[in-house]
PASEBA-1860 file (N, C-alpha, C; in nm, 3 decimals):
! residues 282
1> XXXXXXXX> -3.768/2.946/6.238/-3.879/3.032/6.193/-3.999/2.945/6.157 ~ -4.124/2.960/6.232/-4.218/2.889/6.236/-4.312/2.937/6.116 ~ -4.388/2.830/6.000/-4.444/2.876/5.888/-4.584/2.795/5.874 ~ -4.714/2.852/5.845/-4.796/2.777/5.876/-4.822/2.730/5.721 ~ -4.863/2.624/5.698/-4.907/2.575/5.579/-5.067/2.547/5.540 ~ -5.098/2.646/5.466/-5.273/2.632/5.457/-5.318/2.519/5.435 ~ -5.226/2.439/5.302/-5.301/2.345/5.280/-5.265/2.202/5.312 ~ -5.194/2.212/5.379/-5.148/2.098/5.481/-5.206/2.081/5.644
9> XXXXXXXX> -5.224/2.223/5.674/-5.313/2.286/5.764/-5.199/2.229/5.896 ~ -5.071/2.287/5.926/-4.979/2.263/5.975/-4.859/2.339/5.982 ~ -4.806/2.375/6.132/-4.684/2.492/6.102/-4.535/2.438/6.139 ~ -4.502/2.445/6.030/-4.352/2.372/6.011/-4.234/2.506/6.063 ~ -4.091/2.417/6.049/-3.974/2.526/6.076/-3.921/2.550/5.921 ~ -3.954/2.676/5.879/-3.865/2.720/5.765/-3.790/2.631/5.744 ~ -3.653/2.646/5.814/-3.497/2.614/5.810/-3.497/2.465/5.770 ~ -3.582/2.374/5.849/-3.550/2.249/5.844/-3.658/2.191/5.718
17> XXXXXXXX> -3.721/2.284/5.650/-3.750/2.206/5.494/-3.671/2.241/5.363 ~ -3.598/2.351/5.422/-3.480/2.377/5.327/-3.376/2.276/5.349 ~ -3.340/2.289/5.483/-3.222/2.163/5.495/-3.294/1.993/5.428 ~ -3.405/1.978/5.451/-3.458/1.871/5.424/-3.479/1.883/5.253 ~ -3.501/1.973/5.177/-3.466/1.984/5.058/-3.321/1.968/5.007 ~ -3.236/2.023/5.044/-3.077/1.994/5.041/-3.040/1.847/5.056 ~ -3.085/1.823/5.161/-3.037/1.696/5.200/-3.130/1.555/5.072 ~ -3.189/1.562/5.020/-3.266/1.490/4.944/-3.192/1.541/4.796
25> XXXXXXXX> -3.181/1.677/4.763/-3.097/1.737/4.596/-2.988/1.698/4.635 ~ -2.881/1.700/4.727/-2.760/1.597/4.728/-2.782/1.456/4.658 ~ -2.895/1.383/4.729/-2.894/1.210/4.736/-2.909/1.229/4.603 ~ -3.007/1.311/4.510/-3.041/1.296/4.393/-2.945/1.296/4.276 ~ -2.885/1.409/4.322/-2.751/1.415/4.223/-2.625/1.314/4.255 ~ -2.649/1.241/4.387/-2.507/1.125/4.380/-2.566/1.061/4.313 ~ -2.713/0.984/4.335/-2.768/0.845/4.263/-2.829/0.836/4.145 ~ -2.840/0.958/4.093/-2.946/0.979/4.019/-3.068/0.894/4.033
33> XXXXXXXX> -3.114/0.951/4.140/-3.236/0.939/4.177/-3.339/1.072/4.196 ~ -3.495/1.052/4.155/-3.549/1.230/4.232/-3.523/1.259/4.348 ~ -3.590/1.156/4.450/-3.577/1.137/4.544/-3.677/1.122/4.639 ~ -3.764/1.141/4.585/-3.953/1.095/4.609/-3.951/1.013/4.753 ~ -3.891/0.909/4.721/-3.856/0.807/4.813/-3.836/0.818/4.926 ~ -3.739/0.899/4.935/-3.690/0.961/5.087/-3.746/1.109/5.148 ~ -3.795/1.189/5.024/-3.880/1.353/5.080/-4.020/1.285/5.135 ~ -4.069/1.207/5.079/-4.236/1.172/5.109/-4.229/1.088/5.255
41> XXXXXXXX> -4.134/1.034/5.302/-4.180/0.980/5.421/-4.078/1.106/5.557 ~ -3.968/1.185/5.489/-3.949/1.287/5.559/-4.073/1.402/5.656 ~ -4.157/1.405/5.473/-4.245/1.539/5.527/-4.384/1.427/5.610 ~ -4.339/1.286/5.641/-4.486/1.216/5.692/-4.405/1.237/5.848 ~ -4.257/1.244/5.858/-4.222/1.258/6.029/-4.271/1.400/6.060 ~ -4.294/1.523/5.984/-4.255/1.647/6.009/-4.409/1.691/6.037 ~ -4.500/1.576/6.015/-4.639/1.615/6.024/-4.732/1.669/5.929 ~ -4.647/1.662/5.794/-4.726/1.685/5.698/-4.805/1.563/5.608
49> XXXXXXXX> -4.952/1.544/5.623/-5.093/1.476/5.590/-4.981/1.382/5.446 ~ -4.967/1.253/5.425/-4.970/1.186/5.327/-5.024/1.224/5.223 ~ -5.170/1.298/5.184/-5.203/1.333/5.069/-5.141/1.438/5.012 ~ -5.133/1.551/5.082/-5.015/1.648/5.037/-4.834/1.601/5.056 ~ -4.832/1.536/5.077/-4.671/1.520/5.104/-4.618/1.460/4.962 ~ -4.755/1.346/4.924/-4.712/1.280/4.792/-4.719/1.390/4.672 ~ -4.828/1.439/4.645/-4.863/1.563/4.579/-4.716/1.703/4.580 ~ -4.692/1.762/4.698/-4.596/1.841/4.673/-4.459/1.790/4.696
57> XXXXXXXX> -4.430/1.656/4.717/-4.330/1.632/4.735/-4.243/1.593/4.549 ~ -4.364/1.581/4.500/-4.328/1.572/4.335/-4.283/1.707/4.300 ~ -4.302/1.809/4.302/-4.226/1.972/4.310/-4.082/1.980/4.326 ~ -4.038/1.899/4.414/-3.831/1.933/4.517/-3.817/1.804/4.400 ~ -3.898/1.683/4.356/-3.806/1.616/4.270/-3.782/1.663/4.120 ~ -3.902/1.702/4.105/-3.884/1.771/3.925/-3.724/1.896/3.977 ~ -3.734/2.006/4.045/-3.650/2.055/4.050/-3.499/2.014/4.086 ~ -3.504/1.894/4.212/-3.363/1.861/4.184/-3.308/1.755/4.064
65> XXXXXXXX> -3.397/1.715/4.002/-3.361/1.640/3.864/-3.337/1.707/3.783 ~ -3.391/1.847/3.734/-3.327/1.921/3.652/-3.215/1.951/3.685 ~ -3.163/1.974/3.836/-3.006/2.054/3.831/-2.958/1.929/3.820 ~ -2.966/1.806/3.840/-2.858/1.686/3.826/-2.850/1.679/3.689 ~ -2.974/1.661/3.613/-2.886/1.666/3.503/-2.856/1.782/3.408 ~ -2.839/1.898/3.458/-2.768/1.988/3.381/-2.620/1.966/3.399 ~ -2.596/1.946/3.542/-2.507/1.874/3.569/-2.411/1.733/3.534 ~ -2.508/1.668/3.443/-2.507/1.537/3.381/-2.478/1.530/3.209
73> XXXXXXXX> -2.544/1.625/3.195/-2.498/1.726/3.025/-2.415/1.736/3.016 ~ -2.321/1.831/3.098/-2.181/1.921/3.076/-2.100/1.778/3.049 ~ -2.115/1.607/3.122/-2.030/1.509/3.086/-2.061/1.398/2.954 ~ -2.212/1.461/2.877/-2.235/1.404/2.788/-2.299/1.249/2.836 ~ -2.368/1.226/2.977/-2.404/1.099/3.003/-2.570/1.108/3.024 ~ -2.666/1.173/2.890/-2.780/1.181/2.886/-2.778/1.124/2.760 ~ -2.880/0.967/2.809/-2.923/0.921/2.647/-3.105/0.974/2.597 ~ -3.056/1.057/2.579/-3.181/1.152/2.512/-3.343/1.022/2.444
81> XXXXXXXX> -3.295/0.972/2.377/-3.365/0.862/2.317/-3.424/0.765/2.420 ~ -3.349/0.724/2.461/-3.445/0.620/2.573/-3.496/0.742/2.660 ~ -3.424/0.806/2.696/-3.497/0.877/2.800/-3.713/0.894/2.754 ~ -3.652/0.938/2.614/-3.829/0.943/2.588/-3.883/0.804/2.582 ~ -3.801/0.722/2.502/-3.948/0.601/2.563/-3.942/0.552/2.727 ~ -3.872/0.588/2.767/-3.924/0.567/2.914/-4.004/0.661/2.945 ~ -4.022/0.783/2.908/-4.078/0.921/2.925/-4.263/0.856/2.850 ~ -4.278/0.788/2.748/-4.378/0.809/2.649/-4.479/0.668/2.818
89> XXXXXXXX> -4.397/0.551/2.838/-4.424/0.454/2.941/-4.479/0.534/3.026 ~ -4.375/0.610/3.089/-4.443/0.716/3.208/-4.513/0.775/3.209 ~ -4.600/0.847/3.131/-4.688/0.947/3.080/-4.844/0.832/3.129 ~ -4.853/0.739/3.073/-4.916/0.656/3.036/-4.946/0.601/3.238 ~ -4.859/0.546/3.283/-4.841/0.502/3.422/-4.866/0.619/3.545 ~ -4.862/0.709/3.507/-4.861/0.847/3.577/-5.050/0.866/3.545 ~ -5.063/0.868/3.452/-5.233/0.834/3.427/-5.302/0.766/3.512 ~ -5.278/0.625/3.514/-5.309/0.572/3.577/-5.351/0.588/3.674
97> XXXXXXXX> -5.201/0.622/3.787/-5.237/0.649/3.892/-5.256/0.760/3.983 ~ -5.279/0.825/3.874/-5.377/0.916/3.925/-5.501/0.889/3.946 ~ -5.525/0.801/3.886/-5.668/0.818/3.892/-5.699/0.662/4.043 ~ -5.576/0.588/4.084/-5.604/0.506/4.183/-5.598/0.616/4.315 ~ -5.519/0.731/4.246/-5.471/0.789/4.405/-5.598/0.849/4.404 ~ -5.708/0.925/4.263/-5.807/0.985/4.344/-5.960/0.879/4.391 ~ -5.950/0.767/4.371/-6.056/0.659/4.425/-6.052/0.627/4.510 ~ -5.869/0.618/4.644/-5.837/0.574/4.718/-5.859/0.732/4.798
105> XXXXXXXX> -5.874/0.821/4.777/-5.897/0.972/4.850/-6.004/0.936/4.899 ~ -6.105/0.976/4.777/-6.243/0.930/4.758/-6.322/0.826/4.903 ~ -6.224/0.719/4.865/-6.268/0.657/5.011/-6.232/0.627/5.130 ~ -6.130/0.721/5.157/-6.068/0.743/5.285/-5.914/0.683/5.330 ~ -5.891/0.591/5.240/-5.811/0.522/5.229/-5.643/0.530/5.201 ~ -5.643/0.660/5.109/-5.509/0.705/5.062/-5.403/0.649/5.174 ~ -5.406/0.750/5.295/-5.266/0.749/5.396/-5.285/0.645/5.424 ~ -5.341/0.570/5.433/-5.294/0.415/5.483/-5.207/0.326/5.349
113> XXXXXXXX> -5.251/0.358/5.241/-5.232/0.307/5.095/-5.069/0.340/5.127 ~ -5.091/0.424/5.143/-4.915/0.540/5.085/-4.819/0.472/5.196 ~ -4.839/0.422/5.280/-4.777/0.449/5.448/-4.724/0.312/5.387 ~ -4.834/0.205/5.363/-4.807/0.057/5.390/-4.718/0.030/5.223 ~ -4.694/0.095/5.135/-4.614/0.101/5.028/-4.497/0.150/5.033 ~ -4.481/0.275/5.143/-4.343/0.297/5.131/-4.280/0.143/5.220 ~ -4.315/0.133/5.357/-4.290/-0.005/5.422/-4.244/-0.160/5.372 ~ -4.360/-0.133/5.275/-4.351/-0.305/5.152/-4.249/-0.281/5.102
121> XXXXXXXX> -4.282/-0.180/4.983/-4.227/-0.168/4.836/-4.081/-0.186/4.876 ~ -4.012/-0.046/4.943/-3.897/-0.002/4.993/-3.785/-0.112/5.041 ~ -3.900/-0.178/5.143/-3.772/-0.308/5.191/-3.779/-0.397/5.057 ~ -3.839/-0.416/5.010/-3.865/-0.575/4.945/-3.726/-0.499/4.803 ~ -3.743/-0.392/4.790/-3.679/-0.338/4.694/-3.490/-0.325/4.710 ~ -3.502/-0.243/4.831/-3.371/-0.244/4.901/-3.246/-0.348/4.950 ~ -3.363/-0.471/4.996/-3.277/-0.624/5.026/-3.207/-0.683/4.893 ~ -3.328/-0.682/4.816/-3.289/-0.723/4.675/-3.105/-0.614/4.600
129> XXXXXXXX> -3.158/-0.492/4.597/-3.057/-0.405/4.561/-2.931/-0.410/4.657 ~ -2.929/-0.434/4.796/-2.791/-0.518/4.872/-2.722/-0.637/4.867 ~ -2.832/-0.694/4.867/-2.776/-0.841/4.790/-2.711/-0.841/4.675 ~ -2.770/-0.782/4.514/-2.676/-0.838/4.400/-2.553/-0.709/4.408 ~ -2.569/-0.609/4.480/-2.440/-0.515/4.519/-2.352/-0.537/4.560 ~ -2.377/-0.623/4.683/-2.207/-0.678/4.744/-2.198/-0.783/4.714 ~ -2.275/-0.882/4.633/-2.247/-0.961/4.542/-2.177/-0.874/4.409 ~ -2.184/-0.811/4.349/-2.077/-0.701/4.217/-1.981/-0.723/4.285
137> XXXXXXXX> -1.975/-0.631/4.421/-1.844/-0.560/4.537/-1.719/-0.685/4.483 ~ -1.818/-0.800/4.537/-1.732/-0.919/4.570/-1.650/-0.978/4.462 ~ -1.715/-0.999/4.398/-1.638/-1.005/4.198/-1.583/-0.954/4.176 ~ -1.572/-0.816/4.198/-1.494/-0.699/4.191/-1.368/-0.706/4.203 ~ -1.340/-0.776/4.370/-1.262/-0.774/4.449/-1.183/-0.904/4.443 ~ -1.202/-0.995/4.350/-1.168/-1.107/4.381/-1.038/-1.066/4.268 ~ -0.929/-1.150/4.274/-0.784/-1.116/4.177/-0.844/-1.224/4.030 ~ -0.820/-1.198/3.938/-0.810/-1.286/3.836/-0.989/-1.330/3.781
145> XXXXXXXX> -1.050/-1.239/3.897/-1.229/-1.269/3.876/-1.248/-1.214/3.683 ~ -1.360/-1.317/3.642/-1.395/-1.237/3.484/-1.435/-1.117/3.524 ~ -1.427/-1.049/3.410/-1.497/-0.939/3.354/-1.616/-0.898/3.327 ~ -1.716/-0.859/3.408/-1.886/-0.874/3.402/-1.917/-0.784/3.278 ~ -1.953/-0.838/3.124/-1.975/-0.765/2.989/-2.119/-0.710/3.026 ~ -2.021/-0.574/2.944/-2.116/-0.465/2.967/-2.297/-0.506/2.878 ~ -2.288/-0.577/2.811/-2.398/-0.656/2.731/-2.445/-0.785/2.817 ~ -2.531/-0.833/2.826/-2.552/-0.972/2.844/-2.669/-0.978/2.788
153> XXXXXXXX> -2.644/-1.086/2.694/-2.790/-1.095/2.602/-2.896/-1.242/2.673 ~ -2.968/-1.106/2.712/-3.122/-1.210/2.767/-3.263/-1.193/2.676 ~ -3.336/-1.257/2.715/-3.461/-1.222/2.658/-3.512/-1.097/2.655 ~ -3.475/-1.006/2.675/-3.465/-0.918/2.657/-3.450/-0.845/2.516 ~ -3.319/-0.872/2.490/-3.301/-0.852/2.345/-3.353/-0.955/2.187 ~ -3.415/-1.031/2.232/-3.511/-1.123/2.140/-3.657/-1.065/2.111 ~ -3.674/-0.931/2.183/-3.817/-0.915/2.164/-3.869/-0.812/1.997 ~ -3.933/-0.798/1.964/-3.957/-0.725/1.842/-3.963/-0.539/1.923
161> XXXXXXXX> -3.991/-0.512/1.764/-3.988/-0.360/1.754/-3.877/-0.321/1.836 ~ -3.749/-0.371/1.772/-3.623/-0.287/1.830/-3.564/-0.161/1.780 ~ -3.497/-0.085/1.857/-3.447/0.077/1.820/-3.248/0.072/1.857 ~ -3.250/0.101/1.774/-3.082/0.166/1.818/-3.071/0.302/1.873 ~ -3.000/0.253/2.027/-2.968/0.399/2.138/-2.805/0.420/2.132 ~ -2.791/0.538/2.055/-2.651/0.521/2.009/-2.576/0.545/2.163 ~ -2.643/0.638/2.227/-2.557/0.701/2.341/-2.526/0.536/2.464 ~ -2.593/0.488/2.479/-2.612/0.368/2.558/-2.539/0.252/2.498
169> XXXXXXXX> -2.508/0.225/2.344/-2.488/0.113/2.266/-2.565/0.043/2.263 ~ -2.690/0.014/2.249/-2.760/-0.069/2.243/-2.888/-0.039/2.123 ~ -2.944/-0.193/2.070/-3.001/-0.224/1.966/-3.132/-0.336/2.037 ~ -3.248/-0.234/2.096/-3.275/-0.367/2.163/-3.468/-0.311/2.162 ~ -3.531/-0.341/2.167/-3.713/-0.357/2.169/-3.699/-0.205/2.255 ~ -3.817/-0.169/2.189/-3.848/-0.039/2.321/-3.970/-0.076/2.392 ~ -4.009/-0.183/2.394/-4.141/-0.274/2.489/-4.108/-0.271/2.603 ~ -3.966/-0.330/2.626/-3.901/-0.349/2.811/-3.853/-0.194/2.841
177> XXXXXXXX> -3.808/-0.061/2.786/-3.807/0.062/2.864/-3.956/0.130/2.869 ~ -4.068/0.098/2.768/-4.194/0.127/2.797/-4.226/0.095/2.944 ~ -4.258/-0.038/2.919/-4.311/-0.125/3.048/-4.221/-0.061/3.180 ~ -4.142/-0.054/3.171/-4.053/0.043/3.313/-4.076/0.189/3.327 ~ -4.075/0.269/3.214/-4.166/0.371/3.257/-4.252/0.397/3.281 ~ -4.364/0.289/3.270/-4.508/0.310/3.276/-4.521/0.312/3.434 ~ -4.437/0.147/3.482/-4.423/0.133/3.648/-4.407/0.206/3.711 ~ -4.285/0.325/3.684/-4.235/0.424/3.727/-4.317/0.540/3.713
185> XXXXXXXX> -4.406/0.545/3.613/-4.454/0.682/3.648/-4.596/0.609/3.738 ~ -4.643/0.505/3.757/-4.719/0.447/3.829/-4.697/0.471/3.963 ~ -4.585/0.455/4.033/-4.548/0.484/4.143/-4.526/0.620/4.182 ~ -4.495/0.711/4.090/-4.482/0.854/4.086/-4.594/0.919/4.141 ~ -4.725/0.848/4.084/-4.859/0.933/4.123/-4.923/0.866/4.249 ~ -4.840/0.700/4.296/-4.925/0.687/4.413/-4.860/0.725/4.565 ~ -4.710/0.729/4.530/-4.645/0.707/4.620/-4.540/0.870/4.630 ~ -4.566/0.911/4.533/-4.475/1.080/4.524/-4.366/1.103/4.521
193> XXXXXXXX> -4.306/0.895/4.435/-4.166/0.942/4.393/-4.096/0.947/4.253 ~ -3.999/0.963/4.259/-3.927/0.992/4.109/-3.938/0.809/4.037 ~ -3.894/0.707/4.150/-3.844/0.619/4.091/-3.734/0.587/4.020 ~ -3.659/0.652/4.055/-3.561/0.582/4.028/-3.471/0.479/4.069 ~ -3.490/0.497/4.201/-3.450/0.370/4.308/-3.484/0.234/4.229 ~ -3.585/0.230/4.154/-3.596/0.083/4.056/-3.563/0.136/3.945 ~ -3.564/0.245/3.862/-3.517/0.245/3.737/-3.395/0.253/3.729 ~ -3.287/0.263/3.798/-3.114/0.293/3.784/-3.099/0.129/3.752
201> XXXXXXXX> -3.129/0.060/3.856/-3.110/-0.070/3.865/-3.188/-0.173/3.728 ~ -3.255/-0.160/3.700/-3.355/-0.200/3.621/-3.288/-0.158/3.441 ~ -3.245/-0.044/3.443/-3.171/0.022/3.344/-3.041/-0.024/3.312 ~ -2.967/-0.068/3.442/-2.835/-0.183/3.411/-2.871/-0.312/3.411 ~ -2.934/-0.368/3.463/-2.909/-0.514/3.503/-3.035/-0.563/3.351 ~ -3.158/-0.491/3.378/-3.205/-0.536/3.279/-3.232/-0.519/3.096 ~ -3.220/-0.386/3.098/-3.162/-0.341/2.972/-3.026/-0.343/2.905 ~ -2.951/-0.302/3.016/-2.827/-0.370/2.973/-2.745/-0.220/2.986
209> XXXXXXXX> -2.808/-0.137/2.996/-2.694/0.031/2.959/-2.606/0.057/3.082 ~ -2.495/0.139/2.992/-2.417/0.178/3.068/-2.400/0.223/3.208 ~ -2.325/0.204/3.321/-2.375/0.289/3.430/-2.337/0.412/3.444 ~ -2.266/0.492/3.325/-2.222/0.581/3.286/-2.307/0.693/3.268 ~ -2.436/0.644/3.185/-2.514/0.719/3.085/-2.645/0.701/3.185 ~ -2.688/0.607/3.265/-2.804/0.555/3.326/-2.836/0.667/3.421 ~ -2.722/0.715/3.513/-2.816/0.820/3.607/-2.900/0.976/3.519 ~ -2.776/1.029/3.451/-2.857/1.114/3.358/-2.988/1.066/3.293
217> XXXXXXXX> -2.989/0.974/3.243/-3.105/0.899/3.165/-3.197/0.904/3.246 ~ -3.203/0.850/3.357/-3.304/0.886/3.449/-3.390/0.985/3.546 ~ -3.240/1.085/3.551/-3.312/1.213/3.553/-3.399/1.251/3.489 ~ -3.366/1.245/3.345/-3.457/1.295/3.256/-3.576/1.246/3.227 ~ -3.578/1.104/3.263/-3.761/1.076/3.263/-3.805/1.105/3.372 ~ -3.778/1.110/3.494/-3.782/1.144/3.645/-3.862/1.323/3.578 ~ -3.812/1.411/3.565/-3.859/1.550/3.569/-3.979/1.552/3.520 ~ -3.982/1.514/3.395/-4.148/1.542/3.291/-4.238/1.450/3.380
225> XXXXXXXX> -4.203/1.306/3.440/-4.310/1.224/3.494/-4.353/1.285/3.600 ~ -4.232/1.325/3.670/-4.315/1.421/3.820/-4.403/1.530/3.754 ~ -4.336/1.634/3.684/-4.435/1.729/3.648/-4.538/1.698/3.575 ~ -4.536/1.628/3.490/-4.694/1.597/3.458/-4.775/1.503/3.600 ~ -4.735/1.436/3.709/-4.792/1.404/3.798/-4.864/1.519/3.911 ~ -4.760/1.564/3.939/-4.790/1.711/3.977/-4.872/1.768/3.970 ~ -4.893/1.859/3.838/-4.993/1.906/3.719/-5.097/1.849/3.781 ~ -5.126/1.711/3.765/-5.237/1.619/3.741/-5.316/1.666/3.913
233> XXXXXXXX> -5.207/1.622/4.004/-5.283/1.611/4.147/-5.345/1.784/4.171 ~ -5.267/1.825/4.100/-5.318/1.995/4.162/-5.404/2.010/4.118 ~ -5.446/1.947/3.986/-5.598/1.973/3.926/-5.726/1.890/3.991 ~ -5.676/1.750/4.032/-5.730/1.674/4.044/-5.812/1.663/4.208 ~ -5.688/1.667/4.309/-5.700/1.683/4.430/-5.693/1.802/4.564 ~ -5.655/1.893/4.421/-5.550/2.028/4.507/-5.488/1.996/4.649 ~ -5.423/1.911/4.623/-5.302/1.894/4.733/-5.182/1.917/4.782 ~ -5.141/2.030/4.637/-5.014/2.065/4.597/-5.013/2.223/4.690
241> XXXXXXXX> -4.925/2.201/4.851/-4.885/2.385/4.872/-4.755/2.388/4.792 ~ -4.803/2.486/4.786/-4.688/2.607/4.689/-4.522/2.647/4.809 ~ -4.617/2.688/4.902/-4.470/2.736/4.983/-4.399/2.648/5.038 ~ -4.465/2.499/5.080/-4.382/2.365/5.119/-4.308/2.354/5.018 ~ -4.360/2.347/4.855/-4.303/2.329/4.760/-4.206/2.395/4.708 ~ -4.173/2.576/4.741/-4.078/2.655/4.745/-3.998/2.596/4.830 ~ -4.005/2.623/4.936/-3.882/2.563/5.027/-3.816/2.469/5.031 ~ -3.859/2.351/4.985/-3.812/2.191/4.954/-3.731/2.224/4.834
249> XXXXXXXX> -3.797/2.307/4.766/-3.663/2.368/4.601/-3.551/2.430/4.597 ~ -3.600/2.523/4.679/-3.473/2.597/4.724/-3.318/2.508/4.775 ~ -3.365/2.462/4.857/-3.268/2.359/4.903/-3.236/2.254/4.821 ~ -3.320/2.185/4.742/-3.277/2.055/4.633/-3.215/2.155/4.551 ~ -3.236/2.238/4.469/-3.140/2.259/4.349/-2.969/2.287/4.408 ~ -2.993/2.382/4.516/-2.811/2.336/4.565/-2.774/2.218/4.594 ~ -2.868/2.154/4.631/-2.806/2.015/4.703/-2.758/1.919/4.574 ~ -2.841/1.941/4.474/-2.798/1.802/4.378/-2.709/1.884/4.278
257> XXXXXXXX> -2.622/2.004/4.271/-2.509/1.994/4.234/-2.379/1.961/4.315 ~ -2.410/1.953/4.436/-2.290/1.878/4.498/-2.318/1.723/4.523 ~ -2.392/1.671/4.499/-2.416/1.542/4.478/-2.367/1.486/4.367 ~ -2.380/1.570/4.251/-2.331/1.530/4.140/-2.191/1.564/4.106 ~ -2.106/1.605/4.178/-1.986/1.609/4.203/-1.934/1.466/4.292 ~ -1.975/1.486/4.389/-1.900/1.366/4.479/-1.941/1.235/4.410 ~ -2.061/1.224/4.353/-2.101/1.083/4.271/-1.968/1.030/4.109 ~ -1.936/1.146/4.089/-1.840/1.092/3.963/-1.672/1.063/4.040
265> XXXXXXXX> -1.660/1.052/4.195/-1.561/0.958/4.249/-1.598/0.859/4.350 ~ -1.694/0.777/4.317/-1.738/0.670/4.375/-1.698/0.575/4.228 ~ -1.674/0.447/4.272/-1.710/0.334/4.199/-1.877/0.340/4.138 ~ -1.914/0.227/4.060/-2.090/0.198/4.058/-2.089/0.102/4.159 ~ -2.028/-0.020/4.217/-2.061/-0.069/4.289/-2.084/-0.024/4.388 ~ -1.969/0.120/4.475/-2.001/0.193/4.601/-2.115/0.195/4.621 ~ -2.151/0.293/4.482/-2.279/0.397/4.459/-2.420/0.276/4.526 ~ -2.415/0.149/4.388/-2.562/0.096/4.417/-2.553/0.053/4.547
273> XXXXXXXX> -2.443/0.037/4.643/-2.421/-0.078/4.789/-2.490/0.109/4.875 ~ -2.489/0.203/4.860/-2.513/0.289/4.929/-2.663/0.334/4.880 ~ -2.704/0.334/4.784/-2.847/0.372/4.756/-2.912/0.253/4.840 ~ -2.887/0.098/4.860/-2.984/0.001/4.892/-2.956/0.065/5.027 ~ -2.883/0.089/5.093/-2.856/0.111/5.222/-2.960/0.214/5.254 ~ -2.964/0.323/5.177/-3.098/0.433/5.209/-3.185/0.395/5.210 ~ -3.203/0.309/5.071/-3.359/0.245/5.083/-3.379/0.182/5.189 ~ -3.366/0.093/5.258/-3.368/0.042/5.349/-3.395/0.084/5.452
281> XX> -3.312/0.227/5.479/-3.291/0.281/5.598/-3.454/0.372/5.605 ~ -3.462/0.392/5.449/-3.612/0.472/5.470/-3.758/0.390/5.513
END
């Protein structure tokens, strides 16, 4: 069923932005990820303009992050607390770039901006996330290998203005989950994704939390950063269609409760050796 899109100025197939919503609320609810990452260069094969794709593609992630983690609730693996200072970072980074994405409109420049970032960012991000993965795998796998502690105290935890996150165990500065939400909602407004693809990773290796508690956690700054990004572009650029943005929902909210099923019988090592693999692949 053929659907024309006013403000994309382009006529898509119904069916296949629902399936393409599904297929992205799955990934979200295995990785806890939005999924920004992989909808924004989807809707750039399907012929929908980079400026709207980034803009409404923030819509299918706020919605499939809410069903992952309602989904993520019922197991008690939302650390409410960090979630906001990564949330207070993001707010702040989401500002930002808004205001690069509307200078780079401004001068013609955006889709080239957006195109050559998913390309960079993505690989440079993805190699990295395969590498220390089947490096885990391998430790893993070895008989009599140590025990990788769930703590490792780096500079990290030497910095001032520290908070205790009871849900996470940790006693540590809220400067280093600022500074990561800020990035993250930075990328949210230029590039139209959740980010989490660097915050899951970034949330274990460098903060130190559980991989238990980390995908919920990230849902939850993932939703408010898209929607206040969102918000922002529709005011800012009106780039946001509504009915691309229905249809991409429809399909993510089923999709990321069965994602979030099949994700709690994977290992974490499976999990991160299969997210770098997407990234990559995107």
């Amino acid at each position: 069923m053929q659907l024309y899109l006013p403000i994309a100025e382009v006529s898509v197939n119904a069916i296949a932005l629902v399936g393409i919503g599904g297929i992205v609320g799955f990934l979200s609810g295995l990785f806890g990820v939005g999924g920004g990452f992989l909808i924004t260069p989807l809707l750039f094969f399907i012929g929908i303009p980079p400026a709207v794709a980034v803009a409404t593609g923030s819509n299918q992630v706020v919605a499939s992050s809410i069903s992952g983690v309602l989904a993520q609730l019922k197991r008690k693996a939302v650390d409410f607390r960090m979630g906001a200072v990564l949330l207070g970072g993001g707010l702040i980074g989401s500002s930002v770039g808004i205001w690069v994405f509307r200078k780079l409109s401004a001068a013609g420049q955006v889709d080239l901006f957006v195109q050559l970032s998913y390309v960079l960012f993505l690989g440079v991000v993805g190699l990295m996330m395969l590498q220390e993965s089947l490096r885990a795998l391998a430790r893993s796998r070895k008989p009599g290998a140590p025990i990788r502690r769930a703590h490792v105290h780096t500079w990290v935890h030497g910095m001032p203005l520290k908070m205790k996150f009871r849900t996470s165990g940790l006693y540590i500065s809220v400067i280093p989950p600022l500074v990561i939400g800020a990035f993250i909602g930075f990328l949210s407004a230029v590039m139209g994704v959740g980010g989490g693809f660097i915050m899951v990773p970034a949330m274990i290796y460098l903060l130190g939390m559980p991989t238990k508690v980390v995908i919920g956690t990230s849902l939850f700054q993932i939703i408010f950063t898209t929607a206040f990004t969102t918000v922002m572009h529709a005011v800012s650029s009106q780039t946001v269609d509504l009915m691309l943005a229905l249809l991409l929902i429809l399909g993510g909210v089923v999709g990321a409760q069965f994602g979030a099923r099949v994700g709690v019988k994977l290992r974490a090592e499976q999990l991160r050796i299969l997210l770098a693999l997407l990234v990559l692949a995107v």
